[in-house]
N, C-alpha and C positions, 0 to 999 in steps of 0.2 A: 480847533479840535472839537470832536463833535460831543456833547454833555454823553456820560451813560444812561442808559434807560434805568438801571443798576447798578450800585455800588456798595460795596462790601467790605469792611478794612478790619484789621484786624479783631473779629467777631470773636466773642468770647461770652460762653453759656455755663455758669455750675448750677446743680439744683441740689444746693444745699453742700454735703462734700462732693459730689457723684460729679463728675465734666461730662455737660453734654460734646461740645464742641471748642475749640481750641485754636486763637490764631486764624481764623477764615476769613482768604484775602482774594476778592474776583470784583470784575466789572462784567456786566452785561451788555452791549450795545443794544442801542438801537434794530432789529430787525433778525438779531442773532440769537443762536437757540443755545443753554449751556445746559451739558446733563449732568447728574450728580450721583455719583452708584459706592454701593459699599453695602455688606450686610448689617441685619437687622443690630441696631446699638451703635451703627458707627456715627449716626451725627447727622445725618441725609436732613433726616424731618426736622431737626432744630432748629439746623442752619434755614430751611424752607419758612420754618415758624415765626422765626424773626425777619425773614423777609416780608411773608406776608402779614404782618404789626400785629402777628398772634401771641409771639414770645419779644418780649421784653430781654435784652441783652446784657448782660453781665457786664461788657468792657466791648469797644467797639462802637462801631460806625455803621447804621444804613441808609445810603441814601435813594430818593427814587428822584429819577430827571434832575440831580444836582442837590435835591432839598431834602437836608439833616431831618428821618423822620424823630429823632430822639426827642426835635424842640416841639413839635405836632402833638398838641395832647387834646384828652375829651372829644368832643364832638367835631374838631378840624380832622381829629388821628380818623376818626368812625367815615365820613369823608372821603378823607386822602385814599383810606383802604379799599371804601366803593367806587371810587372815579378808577383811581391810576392802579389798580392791584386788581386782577381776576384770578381766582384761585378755583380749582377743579379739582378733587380730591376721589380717592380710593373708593370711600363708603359714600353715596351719589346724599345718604338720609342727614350727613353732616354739613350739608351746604345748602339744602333743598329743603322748603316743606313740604314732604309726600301728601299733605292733604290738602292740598291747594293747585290749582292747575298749572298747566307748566307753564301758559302763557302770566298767568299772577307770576308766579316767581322770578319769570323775566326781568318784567313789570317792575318789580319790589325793588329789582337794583338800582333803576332808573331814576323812582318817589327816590330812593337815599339820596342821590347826587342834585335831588331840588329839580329835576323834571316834572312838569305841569301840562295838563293838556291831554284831555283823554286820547283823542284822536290819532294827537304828535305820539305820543307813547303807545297807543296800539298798531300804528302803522312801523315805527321801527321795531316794535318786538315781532309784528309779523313777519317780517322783512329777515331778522336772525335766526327766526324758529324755521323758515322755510333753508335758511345756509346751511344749517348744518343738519339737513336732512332727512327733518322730522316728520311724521304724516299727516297729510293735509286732512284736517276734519278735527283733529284731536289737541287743539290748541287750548279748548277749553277742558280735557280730561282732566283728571286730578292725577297727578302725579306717580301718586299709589298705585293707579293700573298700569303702570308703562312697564316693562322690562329694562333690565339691567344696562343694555346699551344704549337704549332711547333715553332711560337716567342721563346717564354720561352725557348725551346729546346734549338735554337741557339745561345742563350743569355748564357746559362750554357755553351756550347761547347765552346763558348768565352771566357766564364771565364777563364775555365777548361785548355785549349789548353798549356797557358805559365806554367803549374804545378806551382801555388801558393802557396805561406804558409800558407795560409788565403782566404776563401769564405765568402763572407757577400751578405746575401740574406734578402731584403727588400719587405716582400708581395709579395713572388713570386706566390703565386697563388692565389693574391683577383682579382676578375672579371672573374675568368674563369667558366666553368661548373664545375658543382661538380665532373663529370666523369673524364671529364679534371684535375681537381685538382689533384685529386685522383693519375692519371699516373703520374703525375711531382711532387710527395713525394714520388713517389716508385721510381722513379728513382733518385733523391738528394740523398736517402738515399742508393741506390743501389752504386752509385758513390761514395760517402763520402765513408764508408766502401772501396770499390773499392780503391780509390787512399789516405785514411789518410789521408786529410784535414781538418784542423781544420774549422770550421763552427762558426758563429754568423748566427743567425736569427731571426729578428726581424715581427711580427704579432701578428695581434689584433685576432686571432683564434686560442684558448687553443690548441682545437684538435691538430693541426697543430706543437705546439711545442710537445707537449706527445708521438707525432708522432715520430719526429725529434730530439729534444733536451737533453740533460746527464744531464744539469744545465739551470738553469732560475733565472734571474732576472725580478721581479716585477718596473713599475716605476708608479711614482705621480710626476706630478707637478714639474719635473726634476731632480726628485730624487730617488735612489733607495728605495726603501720603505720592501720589502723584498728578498727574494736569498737563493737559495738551490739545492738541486737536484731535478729535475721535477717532478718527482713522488709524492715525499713528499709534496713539494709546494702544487700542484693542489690536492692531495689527504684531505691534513689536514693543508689548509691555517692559517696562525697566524695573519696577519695583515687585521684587517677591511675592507681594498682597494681590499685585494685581495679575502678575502671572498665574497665580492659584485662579483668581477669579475668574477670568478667561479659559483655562483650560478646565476648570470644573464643568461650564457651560457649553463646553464642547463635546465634552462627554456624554452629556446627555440626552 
């Protein structure tokens, strides 16, 4: 049976009395994309936070490629998060230093996982920054001048760069143009295929997982409320919450 790339068992988040999330139970494979949709407060980003060893878990279990990160602390957790975890987020200035060039921030992921060797490190960061897109010439830009979608660019070439076991992409493309959107799904999805990583992705935009995703979970109130294969889901909803959800998005 093949290890998950991701594993998730009964997760459970309070901050303080307030539940982020509740009971959250999925595997990830290998090579396979899960989305995760529900409006704002249902648990999406929690559940994502303690994926990515940002949130600490109340109760439950995460592991990556088979290993309990629970027992991973200090400087192996700091590590484990730079090797096997690429995360890619909404706001491009929470994962990025916009004042440093895009090829440094590359760079930066690489020094964390103990990469040495100017050369070896500026030939594979070139090598990423050219995959997903970027303009040739501008590798030494600072970050600060790119636009909102070349962000995103170098944000996934960050992830990407250390070969993770795991990409977790949070609203990577709310605020951009729709054009813009548009080039940065074809290329996640170009990639993913590309390298077999497994994917979570979490947005409030059906389109966007139907797009992307093999599996989906529904959440409420920080709970999963339904889960299936995306198709199915968004084709022929079972659960009230997500009937709303779907046909809200239709509307529009």
């Amino acid at each position: 049976m093949t290890t998950p790339a991701l594993e998730v068992r009964e997760l459970t988040v309070r901050y303080g009395g307030t539940l982020g999330c509740a009971d959250i139970s999925f595997d990830v494979q290998p090579g396979e994309v899960l989305g995760i949709v529900g409006e704002s407060g249902s648990g999406k980003s929690t559940v994502l936070g303690c994926c990515g060893l940002d949130l600490q878990p109340t109760a439950g279990v995460v592991r990556l490629s088979g290993r309990d990160t629970a027992a991973v602390v200090g400087a192996q957790r700091r590590r484990l998060r730079n090797q096997d975890i690429g995360i890619v987020r909404q706001a491009a200035h929470e994962e990025l230093r916009l004042g440093i060039s895009a090829g440094g921030n590359i760079a930066e992921r690489l020094l964390a996982t103990g990469h040495r060797g100017f050369q070896a490190i500026r030939a594979r960061v070139d090598r990423v920054y050219h995959e997903v897109e970027l303009p040739a010439g501008r590798m030494d830009a600072a970050v600060a001048t790119f636009s909102g979608g070349m962000r995103q660019r170098v944000q996934i070439a960050r992830a990407l760069v250390s070969e993770p076991a795991v990409l977790l992409l949070d609203e990577p493309t709310t605020g951009l143009d729709v054009s813009v959107q548009a080039r940065i799904l074809d290329l996640i999805r170009r990639l993913q295929r590309q390298t077999g990583v497994a994917m979570v992705i979490v947005s409030h935009d059906l389109a966007v997982i139907r797009m992307l995703a093999d599996r989906l979970l529904v959440m409420r109130q920080g709970r999963v409320v339904e889960a299936g294969v995306t198709d199915r889901v968004l084709s022929d909803p079972r659960h009230p919450y997500t009937q709303l959800l779907v046909s809200s998005q239709l509307e529009v």
